[in-house]
mmCIF file of the C-alpha atoms, coordinates in Angstrom:
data_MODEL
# 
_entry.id   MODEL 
# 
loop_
_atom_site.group_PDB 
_atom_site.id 
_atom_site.type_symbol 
_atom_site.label_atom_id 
_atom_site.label_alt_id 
_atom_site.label_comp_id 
_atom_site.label_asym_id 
_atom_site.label_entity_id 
_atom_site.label_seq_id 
_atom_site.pdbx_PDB_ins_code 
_atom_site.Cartn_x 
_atom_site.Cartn_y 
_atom_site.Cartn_z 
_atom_site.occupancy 
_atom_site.B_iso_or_equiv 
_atom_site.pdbx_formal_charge 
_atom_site.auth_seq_id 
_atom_site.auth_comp_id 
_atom_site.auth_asym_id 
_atom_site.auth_atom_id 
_atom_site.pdbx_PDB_model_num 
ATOM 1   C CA . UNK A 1 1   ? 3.915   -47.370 -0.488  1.00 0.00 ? 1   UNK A CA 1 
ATOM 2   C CA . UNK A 1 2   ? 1.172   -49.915 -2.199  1.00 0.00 ? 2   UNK A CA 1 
ATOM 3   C CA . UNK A 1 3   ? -1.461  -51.156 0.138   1.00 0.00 ? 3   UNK A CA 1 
ATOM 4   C CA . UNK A 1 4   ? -4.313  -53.283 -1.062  1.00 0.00 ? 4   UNK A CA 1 
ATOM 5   C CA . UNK A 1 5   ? -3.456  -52.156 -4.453  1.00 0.00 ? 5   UNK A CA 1 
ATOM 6   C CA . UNK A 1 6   ? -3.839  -48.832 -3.700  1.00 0.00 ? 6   UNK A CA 1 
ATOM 7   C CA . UNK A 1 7   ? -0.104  -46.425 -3.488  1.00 0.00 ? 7   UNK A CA 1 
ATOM 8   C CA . UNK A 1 8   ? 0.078   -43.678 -1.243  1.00 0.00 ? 8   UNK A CA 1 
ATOM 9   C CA . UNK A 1 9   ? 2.975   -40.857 -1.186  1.00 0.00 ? 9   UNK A CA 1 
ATOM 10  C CA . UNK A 1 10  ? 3.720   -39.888 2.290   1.00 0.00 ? 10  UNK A CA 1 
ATOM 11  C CA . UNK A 1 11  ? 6.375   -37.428 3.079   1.00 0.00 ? 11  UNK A CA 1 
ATOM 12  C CA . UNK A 1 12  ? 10.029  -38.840 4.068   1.00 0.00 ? 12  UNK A CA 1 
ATOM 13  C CA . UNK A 1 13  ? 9.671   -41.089 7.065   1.00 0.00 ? 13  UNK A CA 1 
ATOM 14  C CA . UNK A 1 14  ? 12.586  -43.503 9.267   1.00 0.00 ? 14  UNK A CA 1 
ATOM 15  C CA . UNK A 1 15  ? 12.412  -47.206 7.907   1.00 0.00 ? 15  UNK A CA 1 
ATOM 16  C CA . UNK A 1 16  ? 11.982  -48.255 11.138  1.00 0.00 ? 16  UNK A CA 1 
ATOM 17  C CA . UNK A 1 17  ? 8.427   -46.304 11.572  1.00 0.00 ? 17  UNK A CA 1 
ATOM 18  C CA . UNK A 1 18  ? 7.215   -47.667 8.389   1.00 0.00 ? 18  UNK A CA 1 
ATOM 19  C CA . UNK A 1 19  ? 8.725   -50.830 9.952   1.00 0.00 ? 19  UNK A CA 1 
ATOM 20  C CA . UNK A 1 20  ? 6.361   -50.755 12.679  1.00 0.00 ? 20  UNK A CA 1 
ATOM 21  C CA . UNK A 1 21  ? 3.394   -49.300 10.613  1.00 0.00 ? 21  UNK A CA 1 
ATOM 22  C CA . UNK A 1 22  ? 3.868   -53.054 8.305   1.00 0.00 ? 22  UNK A CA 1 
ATOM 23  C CA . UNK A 1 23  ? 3.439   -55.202 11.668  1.00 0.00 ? 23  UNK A CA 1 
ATOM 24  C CA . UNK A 1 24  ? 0.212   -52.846 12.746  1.00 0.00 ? 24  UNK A CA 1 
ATOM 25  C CA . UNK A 1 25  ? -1.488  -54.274 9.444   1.00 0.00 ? 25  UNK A CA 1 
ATOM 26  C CA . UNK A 1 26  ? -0.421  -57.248 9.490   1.00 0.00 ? 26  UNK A CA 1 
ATOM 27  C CA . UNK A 1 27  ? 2.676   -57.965 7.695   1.00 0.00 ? 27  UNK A CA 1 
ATOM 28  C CA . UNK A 1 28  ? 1.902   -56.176 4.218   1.00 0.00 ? 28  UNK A CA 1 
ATOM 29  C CA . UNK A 1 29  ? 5.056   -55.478 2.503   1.00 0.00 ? 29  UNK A CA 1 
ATOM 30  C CA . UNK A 1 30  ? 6.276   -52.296 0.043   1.00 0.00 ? 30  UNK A CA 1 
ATOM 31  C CA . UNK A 1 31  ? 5.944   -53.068 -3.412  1.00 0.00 ? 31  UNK A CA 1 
ATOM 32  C CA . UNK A 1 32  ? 9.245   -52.794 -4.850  1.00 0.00 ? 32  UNK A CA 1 
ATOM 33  C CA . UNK A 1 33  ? 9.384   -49.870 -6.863  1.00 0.00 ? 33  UNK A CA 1 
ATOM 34  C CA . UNK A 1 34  ? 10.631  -49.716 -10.528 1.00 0.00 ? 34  UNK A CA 1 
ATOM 35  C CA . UNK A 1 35  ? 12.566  -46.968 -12.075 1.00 0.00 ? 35  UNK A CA 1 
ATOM 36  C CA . UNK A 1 36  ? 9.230   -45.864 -13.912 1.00 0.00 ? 36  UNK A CA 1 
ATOM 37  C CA . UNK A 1 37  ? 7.907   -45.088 -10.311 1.00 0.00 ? 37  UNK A CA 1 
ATOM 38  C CA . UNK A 1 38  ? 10.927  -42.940 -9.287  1.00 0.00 ? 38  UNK A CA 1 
ATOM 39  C CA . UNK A 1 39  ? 8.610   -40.669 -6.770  1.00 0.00 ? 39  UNK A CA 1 
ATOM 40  C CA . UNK A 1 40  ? 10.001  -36.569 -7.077  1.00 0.00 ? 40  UNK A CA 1 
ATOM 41  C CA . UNK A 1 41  ? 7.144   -35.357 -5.309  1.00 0.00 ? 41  UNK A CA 1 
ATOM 42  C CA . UNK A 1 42  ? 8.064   -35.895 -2.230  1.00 0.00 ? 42  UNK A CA 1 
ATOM 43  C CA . UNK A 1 43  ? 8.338   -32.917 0.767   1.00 0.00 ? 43  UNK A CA 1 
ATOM 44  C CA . UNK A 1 44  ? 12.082  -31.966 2.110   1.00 0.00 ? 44  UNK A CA 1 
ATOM 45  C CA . UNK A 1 45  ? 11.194  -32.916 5.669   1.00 0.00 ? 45  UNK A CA 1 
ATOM 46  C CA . UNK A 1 46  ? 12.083  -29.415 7.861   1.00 0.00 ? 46  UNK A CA 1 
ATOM 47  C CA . UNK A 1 47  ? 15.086  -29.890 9.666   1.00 0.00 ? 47  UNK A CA 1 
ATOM 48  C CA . UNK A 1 48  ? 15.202  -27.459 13.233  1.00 0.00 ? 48  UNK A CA 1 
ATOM 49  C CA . UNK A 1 49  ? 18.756  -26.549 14.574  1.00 0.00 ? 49  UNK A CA 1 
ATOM 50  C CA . UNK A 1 50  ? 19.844  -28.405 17.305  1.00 0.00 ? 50  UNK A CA 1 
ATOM 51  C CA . UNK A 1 51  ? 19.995  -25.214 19.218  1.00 0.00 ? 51  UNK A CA 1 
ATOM 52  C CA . UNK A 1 52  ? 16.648  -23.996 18.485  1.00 0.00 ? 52  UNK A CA 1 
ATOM 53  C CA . UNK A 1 53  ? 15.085  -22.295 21.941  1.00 0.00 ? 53  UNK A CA 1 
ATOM 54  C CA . UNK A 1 54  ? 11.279  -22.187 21.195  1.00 0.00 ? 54  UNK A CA 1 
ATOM 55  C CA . UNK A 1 55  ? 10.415  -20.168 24.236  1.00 0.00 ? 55  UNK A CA 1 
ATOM 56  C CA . UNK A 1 56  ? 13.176  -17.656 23.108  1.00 0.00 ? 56  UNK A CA 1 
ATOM 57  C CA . UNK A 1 57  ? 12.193  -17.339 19.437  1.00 0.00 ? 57  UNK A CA 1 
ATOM 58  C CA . UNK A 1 58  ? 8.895   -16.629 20.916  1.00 0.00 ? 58  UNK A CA 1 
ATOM 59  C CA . UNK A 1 59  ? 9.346   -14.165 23.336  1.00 0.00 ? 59  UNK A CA 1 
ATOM 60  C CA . UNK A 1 60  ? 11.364  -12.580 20.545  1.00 0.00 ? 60  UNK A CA 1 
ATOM 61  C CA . UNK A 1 61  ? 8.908   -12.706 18.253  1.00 0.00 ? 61  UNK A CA 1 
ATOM 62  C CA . UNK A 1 62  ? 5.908   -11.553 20.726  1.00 0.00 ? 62  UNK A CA 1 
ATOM 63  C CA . UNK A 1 63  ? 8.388   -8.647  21.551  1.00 0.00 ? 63  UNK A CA 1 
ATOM 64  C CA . UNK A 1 64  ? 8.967   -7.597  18.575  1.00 0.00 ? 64  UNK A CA 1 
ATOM 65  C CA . UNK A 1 65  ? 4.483   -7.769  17.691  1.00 0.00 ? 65  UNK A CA 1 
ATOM 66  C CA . UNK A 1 66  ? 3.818   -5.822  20.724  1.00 0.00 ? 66  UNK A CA 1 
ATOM 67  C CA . UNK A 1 67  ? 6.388   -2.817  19.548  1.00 0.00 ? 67  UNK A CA 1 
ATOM 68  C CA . UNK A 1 68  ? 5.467   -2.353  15.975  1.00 0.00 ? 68  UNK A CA 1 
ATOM 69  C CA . UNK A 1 69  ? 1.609   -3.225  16.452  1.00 0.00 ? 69  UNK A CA 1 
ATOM 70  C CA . UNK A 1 70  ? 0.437   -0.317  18.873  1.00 0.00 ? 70  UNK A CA 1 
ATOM 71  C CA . UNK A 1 71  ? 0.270   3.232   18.001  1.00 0.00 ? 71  UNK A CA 1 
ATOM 72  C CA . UNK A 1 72  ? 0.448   5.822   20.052  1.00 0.00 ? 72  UNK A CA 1 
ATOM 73  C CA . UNK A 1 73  ? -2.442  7.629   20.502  1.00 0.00 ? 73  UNK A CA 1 
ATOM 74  C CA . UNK A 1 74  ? -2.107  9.178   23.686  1.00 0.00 ? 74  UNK A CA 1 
ATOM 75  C CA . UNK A 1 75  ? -1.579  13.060  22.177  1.00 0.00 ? 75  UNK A CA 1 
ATOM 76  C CA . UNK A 1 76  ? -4.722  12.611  20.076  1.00 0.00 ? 76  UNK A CA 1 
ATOM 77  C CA . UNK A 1 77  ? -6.688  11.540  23.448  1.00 0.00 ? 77  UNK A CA 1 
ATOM 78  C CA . UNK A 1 78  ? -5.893  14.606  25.295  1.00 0.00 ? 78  UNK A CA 1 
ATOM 79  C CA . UNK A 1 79  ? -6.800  17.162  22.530  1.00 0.00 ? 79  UNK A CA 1 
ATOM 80  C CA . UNK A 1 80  ? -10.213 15.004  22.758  1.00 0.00 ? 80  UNK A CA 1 
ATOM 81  C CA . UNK A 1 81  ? -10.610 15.184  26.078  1.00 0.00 ? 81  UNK A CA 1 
ATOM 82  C CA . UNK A 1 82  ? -9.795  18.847  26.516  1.00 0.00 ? 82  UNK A CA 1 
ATOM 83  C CA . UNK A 1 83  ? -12.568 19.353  23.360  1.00 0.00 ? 83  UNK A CA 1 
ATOM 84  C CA . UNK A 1 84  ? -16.191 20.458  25.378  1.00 0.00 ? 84  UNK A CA 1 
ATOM 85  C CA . UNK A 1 85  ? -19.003 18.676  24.882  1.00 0.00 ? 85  UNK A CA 1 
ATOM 86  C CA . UNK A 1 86  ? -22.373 18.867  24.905  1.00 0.00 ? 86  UNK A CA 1 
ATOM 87  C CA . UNK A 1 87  ? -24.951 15.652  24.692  1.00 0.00 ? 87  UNK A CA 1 
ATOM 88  C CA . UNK A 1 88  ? -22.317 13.590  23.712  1.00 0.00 ? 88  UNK A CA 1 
ATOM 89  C CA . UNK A 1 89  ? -21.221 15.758  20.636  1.00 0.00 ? 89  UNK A CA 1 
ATOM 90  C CA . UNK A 1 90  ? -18.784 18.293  19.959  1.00 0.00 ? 90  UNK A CA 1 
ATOM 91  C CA . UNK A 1 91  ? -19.789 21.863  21.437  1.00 0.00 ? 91  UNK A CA 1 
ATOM 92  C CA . UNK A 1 92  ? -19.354 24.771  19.195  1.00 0.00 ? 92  UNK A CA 1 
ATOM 93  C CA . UNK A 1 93  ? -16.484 26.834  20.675  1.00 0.00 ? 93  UNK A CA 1 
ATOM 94  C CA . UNK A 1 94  ? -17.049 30.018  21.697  1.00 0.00 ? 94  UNK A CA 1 
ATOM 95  C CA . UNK A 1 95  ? -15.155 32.511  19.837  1.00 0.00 ? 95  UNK A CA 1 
ATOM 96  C CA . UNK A 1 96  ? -16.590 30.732  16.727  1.00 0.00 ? 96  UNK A CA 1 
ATOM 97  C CA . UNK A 1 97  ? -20.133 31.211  18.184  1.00 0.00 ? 97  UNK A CA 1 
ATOM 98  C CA . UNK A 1 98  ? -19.012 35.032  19.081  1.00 0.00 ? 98  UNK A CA 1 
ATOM 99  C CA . UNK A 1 99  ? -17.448 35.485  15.548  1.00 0.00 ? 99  UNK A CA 1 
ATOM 100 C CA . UNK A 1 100 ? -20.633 33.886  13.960  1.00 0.00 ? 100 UNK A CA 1 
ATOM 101 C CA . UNK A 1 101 ? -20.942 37.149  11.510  1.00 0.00 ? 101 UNK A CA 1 
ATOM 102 C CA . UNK A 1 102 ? -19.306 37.719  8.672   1.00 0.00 ? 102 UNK A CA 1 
ATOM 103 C CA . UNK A 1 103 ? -17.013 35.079  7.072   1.00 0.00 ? 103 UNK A CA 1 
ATOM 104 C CA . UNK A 1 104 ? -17.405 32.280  9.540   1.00 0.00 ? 104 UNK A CA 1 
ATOM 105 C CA . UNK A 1 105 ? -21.065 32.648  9.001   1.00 0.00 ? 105 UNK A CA 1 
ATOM 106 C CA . UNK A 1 106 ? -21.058 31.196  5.356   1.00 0.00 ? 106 UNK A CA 1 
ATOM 107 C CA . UNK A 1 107 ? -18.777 28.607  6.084   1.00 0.00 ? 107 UNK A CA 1 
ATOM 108 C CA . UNK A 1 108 ? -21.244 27.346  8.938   1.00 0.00 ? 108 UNK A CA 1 
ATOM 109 C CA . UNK A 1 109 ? -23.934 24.180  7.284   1.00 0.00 ? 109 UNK A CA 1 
ATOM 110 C CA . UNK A 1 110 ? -26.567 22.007  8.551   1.00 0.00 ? 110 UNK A CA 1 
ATOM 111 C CA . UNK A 1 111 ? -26.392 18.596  7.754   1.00 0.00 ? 111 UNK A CA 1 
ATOM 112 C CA . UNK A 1 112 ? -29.270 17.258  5.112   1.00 0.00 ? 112 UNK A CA 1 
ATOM 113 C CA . UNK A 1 113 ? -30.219 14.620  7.180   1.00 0.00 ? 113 UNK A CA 1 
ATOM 114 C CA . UNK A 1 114 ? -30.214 15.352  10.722  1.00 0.00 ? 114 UNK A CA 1 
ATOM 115 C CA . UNK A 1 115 ? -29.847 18.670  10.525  1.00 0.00 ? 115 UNK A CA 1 
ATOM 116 C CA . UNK A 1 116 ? -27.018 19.223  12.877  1.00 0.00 ? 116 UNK A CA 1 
ATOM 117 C CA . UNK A 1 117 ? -24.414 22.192  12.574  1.00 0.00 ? 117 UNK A CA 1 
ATOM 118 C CA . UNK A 1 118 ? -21.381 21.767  10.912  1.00 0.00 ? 118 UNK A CA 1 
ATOM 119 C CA . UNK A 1 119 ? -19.534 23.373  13.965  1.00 0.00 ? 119 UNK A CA 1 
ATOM 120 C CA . UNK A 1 120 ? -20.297 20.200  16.207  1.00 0.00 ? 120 UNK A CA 1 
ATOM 121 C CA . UNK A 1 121 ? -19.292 17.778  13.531  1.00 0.00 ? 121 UNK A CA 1 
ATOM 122 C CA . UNK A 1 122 ? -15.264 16.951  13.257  1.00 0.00 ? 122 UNK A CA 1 
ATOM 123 C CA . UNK A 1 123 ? -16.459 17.104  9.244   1.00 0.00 ? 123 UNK A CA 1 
ATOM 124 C CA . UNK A 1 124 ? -18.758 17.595  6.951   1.00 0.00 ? 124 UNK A CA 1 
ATOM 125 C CA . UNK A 1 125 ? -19.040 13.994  4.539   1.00 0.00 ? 125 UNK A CA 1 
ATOM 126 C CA . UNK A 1 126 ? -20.286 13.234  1.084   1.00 0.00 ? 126 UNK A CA 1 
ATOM 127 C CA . UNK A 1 127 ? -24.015 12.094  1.019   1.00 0.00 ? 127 UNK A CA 1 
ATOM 128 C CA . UNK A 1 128 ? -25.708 10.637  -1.527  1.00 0.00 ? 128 UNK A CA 1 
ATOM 129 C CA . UNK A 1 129 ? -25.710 13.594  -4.131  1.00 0.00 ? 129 UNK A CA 1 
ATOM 130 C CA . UNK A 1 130 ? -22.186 13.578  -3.752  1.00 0.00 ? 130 UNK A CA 1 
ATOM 131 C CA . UNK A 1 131 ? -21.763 17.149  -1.914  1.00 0.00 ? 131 UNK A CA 1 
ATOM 132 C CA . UNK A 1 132 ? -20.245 17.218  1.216   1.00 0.00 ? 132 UNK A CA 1 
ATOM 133 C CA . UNK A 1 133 ? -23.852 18.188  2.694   1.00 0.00 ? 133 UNK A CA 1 
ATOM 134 C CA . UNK A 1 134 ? -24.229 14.812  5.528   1.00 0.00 ? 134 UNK A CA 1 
ATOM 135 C CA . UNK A 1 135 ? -22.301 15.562  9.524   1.00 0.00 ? 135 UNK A CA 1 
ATOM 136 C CA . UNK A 1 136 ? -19.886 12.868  9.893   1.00 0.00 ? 136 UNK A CA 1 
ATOM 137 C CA . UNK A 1 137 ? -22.100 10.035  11.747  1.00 0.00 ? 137 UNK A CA 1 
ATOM 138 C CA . UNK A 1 138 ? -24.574 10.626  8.886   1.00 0.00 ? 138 UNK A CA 1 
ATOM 139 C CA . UNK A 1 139 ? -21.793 10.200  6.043   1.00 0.00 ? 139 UNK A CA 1 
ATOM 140 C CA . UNK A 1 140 ? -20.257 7.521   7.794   1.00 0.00 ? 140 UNK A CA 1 
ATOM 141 C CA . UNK A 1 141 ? -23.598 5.649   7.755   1.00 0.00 ? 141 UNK A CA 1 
ATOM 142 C CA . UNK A 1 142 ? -24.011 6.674   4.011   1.00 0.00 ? 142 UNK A CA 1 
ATOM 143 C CA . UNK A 1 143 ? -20.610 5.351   3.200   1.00 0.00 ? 143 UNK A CA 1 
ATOM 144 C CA . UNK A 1 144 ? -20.646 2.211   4.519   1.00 0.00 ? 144 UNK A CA 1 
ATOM 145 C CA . UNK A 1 145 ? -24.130 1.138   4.177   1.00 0.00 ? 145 UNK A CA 1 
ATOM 146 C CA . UNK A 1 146 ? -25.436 3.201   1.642   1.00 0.00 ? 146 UNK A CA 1 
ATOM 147 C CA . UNK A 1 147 ? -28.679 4.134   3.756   1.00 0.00 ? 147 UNK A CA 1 
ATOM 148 C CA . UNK A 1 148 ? -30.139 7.296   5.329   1.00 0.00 ? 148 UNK A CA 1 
ATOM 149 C CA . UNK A 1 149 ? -29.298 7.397   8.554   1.00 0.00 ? 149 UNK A CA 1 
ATOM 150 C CA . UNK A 1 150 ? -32.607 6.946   10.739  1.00 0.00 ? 150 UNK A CA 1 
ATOM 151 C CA . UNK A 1 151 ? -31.869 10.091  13.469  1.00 0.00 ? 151 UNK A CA 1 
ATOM 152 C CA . UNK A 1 152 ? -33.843 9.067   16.561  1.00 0.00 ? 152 UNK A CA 1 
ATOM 153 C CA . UNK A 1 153 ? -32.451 12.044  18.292  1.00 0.00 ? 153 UNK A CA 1 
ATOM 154 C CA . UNK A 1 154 ? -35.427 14.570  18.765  1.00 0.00 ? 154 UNK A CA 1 
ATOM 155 C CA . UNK A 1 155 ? -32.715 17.296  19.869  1.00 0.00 ? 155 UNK A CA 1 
ATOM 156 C CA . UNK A 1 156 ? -31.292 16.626  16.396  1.00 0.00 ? 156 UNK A CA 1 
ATOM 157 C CA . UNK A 1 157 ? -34.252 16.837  13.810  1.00 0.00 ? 157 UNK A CA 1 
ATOM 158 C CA . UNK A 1 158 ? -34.759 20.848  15.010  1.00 0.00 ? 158 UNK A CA 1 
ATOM 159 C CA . UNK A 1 159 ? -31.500 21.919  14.246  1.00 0.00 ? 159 UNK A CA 1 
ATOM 160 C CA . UNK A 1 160 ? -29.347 20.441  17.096  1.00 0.00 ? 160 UNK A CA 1 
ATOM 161 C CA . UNK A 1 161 ? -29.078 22.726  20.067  1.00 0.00 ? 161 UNK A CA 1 
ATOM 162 C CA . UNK A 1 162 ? -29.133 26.193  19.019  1.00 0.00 ? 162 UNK A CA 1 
# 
């Protein structure tokens, strides 16, 4: 369509609504268009079933979200909560701390930072020399920020509770 000299490509529309859009401003008229101008740009308007139920597709679709989004977690929750605790942070069990010589006792590490035992920790996590030498909240930290963890903790900078 050519407007004050200026042509605009709209997407498919009824004659009668450009029709209607001619009398709004005041009585301009299309530009007839040569074969030069042949317009193939133009966007294949979406045509919706006749029997299209929104509110089914919808609900179908919300349905379908809900299923496949949530995982169950429920097993990993109750091994958590039967876990002991103590300040917050994994307790060391007590067969481990009964079977502390020996083997067990060279596996057992302090992490560089904080200085927490690598019993109450779920893991042990790189740090920045790249050995696995940093308790998981201090690794994690390391990880994604790339800073030393400032421990605030008092409990934590004397060796956790021991």
């Amino acid at each position: 369509m050519t407007y004050r000299g200026n042509t605009h490509v709209f997407d498919s529309v009824p004659p009668h609504k450009v029709e209607t859009i001619l009398m709004l401003l005041n009585d301009y008229e299309l530009a007839p268009q040569s074969a030069k101008q042949k317009l193939t740009n133009l966007v294949p308007p979406i045509v919706v079933p006749q029997n299209f139920d929104r509110a089914t597709a919808m609900s179908r679709y919300l349905k379908k979200r809900k299923s496949t989004m949530k995982a169950d977690y429920s097993v990993r929750r109750e091994i958590a909560l039967r876990i002991t605790r103590r300040g917050g942070k994994f307790a060391p069990s007590e067969k481990n701390s009964e079977n502390s010589v020996g083997t067990e006792a060279a596996e057992l590490q302090f992490c560089a930072n904080c200085r927490e035992s690598s019993e109450v920790t779920p893991q042990m996590r790189r740090g920045p020399t790249g050995a696995k030498n940093f308790c998981n909240a201090c690794g994690l930290a390391w990880a994604t920020y790339r800073k030393i963890r400032n421990v605030t903790n008092a409990e934590s900078q004397h060796g956790g509770s021991q």
